[in-house]
N, C-alpha and C positions, 0 to 999 in steps of 0.2 A: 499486076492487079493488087489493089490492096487487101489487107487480112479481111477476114469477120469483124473484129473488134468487135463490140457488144450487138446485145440485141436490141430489137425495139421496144423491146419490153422493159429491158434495162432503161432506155432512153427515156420510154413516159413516165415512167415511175422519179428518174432523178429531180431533187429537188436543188437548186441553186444557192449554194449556199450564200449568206449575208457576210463575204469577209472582203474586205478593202472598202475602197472609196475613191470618188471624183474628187477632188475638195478644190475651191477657188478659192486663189490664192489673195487677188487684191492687186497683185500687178499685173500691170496690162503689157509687159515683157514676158511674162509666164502666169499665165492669167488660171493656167488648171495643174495641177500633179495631181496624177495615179499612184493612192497608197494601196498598200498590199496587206495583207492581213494581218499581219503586226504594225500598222502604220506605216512602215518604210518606203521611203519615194520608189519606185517603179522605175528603172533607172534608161532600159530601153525606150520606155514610153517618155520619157524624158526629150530621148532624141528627135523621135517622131515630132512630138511636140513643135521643140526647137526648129525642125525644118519649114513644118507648116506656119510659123510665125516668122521665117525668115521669104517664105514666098506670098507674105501679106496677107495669110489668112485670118479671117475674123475669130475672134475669141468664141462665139457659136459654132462656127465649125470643129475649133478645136475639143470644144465640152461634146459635141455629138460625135467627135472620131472617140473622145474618151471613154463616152456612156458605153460605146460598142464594144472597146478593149479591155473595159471594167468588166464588161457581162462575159468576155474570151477568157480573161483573167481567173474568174470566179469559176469558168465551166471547170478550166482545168486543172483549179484548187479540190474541187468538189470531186474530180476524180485521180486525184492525186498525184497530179504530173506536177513539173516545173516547166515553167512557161519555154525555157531554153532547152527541154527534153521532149517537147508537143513534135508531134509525125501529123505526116497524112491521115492519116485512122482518126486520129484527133481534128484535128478541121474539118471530117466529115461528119465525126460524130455530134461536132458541135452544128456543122448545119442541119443534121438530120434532127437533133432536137431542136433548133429553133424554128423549125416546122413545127412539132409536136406539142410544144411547150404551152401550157394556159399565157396568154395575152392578157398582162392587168390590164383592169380597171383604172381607168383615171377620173377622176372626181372632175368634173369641167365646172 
């Protein structure tokens, strides 16, 4: 069974912090790297990357598996894991707040 881990009180309240980045590259051999919050390429994400461009995935896919691993990235910055230290407790935590979480707004 997994722990407690926080509560849901904890969960509504956390706010996401603003550190890394998607950024396009310009080549369409690595069309996206994940920077981390000191700018440094994301090195695991790197490989995923690399896979998905080796089984002909669309550079769209690749940016939307990014957008998701940028926001997993930021959860666990925000509550001060390192991404090679995330447990179970942690992947629930984070789908329990992306339940919770306010849904931007998008300007159409």
């Amino acid at each position: 069974m997994l722990g407690t881990g926080d509560s849901a009180q904890d969960l509504a309240s956390f706010v996401l912090p603003e550190t890394g980045a998607l950024a396009e590259t310009g080549d369409p051999a690595r069309p996206y790297v994940l920077l981390d919050s000191q700018g440094i390429v994301a090195v695991p994400v790197m490989a995923l990357f690399a896979e998905l461009r080796a089984c002909a995935r669309p550079a769209a896919t690749i940016r939307s598996y990014g957008m998701d691993l940028l926001r997993w990235w930021r959860f666990l910055s925000g509550r001060g894991m390192a991404w090679d230290r995330a447990t179970l407790v942690n992947a629930r935590d984070f789908a329990r707040w992306m339940q919770i979480a306010p849904k931007p707004v998008r300007a159409h």
